[in-house]
C-alpha positions, 0 to 999 in steps of 0.5 A: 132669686129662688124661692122656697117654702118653709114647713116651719119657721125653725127651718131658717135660723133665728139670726137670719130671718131676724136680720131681714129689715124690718124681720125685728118687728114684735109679731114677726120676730122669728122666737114669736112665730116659733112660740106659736108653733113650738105651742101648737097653736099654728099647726095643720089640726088648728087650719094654720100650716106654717108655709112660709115665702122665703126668696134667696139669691144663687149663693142660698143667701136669704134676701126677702121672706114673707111669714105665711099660712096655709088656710081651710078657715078664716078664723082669728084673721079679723079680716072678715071674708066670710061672705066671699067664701059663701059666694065660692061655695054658691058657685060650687067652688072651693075658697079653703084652702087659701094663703094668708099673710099675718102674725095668727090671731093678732089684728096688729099692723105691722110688716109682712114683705120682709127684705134685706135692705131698708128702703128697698121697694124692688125687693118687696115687688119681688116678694108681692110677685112671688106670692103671687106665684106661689099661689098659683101653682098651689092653686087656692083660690085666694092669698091674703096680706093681712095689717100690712104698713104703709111700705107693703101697702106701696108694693102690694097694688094691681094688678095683682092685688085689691087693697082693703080698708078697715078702721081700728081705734088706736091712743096716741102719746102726745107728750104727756108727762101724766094721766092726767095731762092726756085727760086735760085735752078732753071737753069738761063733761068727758073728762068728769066721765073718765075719772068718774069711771077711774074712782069707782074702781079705786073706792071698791078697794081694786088694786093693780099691780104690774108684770113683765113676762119674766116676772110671773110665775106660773101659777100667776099663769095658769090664774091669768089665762084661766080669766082670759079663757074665761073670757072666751068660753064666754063666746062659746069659743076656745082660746086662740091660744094657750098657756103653753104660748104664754109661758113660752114667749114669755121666756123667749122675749120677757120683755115684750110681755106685759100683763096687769092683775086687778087685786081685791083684797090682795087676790087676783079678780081680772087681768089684760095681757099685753104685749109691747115693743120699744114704741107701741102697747098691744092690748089683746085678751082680758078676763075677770072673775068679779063684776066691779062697775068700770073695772073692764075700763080701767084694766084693758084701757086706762091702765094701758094708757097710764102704762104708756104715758110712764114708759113713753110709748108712742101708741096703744093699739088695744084691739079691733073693734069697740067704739066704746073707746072713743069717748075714752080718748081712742082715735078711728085709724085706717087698717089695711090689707091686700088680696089676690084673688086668682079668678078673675071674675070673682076678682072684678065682683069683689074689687066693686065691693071693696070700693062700695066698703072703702066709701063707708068705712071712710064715712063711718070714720068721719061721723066717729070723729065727731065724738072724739072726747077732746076740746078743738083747741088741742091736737087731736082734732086732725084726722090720724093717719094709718100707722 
């Protein structure tokens, strides 16, 4: 096997790197990474240069890549490194530039060593190893594999690798027929809280409607991203991402993007961009222009929720962070991630952190269980494992 680094994904063709097992993914889809790049929002100004690992065999016959970005920040990975990059700096280091392994700026669990064959855990070695070397001979001082599944969590161990926990708040679709189904698993007074919350919205005269990618125009565009840059600018902060891309995927893969438009008095006051595969809703950005009580609630949760429940989909992912979703019926699920650390002594300092971390993660997952809003007569009383 040889390897290869690409400066764009355009640079291996769409066909081949979406036949790659797994290669089919939503967020690593090749037309989703080309939108980021045709767009602009992975470029070298923006501190995420496309440097993608591709493995071929002596006929150049593509057998393994892993979608990948060269670092000088640690912004839009929502794998929070910031204190090892002081630690670095203290030492009178460098940790920029580094190698990061995700789909930019979405927090979502998915694949990252992608093969030719399913099933093939040689392969996906192969792959952790060549990142390895790949990292050396650029000498970073770090590559990070970012929301990595169950299968690349299995080919990314030491030694080479320190894995990472996390915990996210995900929905998960027990056969619900409707809404109102998945509230009649919750206790009495949380279920009283959850269409409390519903009817406010309804009784303020908020209507919703919603779109598929195909389906806005782009003036309904410029409407929805302008609330969710909104949001953003809230924070002080830039959009991660840009009109550009939204219009772009949205004509790549019309189908994996869904948007919902509160309304009030037929004009647009809020909206939540999601995005879907054939099994899973992603929530990721929301903004609004009006204040209505439990209108954030129900945009960016109950109506994804209901959304799924309609079109049977398996799982909601809405996003990090926000425990706010517990009681809305948003289960703790283990994120994870693996790191290479090439100096070995601050990778022994930070393994023991990553040790301290993961028993307080796994405590703090067991005291949010404890909220969870359902009655123990029903499924959800077992703890849910990573996806």
């Amino acid at each position: 096997m040889a390897a290869r680094v690409l400066a764009s994904i355009e640079d291996v063709p769409a066909a081949r790197w979406n036949a790659l097992n797994r290669g089919s993914h939503l967020f690593v889809r090749h037309e989703f990474l080309a939108a980021l790049e045709r767009a602009s929002c992975v470029a070298k100004r923006s501190g995420w240069t496309p440097s993608h690992l591709l493995l071929e065999n002596e006929r150049g016959e593509l057998e393994g890549a892993v979608p990948l970005y060269r670092k000088t920040h640690s912004w839009g990975e929502f794998v929070f490194d910031w204190r090892w990059a002081r630690a670095w700096a203290h030492a009178g280091l460098h940790y920029y530039p580094k190698l990061v392994s995700m789909t930019p700026f979405t927090p979502a669990t998915g694949p990252r060593l992608l093969t030719l064959s399913a099933g093939d855990s040689a392969a996906r070695t192969r792959l952790a190893e060549a990142l390895v070397d790949f990292a050396r001979s650029e000498g970073v001082s770090s590559a990070h594999v970012l929301f990595i599944d169950d299968e690349d969590r299995a080919a990314l161990t030491a030694p080479h690798y320190l894995l990472r926990n996390d915990c996210q708040f995900h929905w998960r679709n027990q056969g619900y027929g409707t809404f109102e189904d998945f509230l009649a698993t919750f206790r009495a007074e949380k279920r009283k809280k959850a269409l409390r919350e519903r009817r406010r919205v309804r009784e303020a005269g908020v209507e919703f409607d919603t779109y598929s990618g195909g389906e806005l125009d782009p003036s309904l565009w410029r409407t929805v991203f302008a609330f969710s840059a909104a949001t953003f600018a809230a924070h002080g902060q830039e959009h991660y991402l840009n009109r550009a891309f939204f219009t772009a995927i949205s004509a790549a893969m019309p189908e994996a993007v869904m948007v919902k438009v509160a309304r009030y008095r037929r004009q647009p006051i809020a909206a939540a961009i999601f995005f879907r595969s054939p099994d899973t809703l992603y929530g990721r950005y929301w903004g609004a222009a009006a204040n209505f009580h439990s209108l954030h609630f129900e945009t960016c949760y109950y109506q994804g929720v209901e959304y799924c429940i309609e079109h049977g989909l398996r799982r909601f992912e809405p996003g990090t962070q926000g425990e706010h979703k517990v009681p809305r019926g948003f289960e703790p699920t283990a994120t994870w991630s693996a790191h290479f650390i090439a100096d070995p002594h601050f990778a022994r300092a930070i393994e023991a952190y990553l040790a301290k971390e993961r028993e307080g993660v796994d405590q703090y997952m067991r005291e949010v269980r404890a909220h969870l809003p359902f009655r123990r007569d029903s499924e959800h009383h077992e703890p849910m494992e990573a996806p």
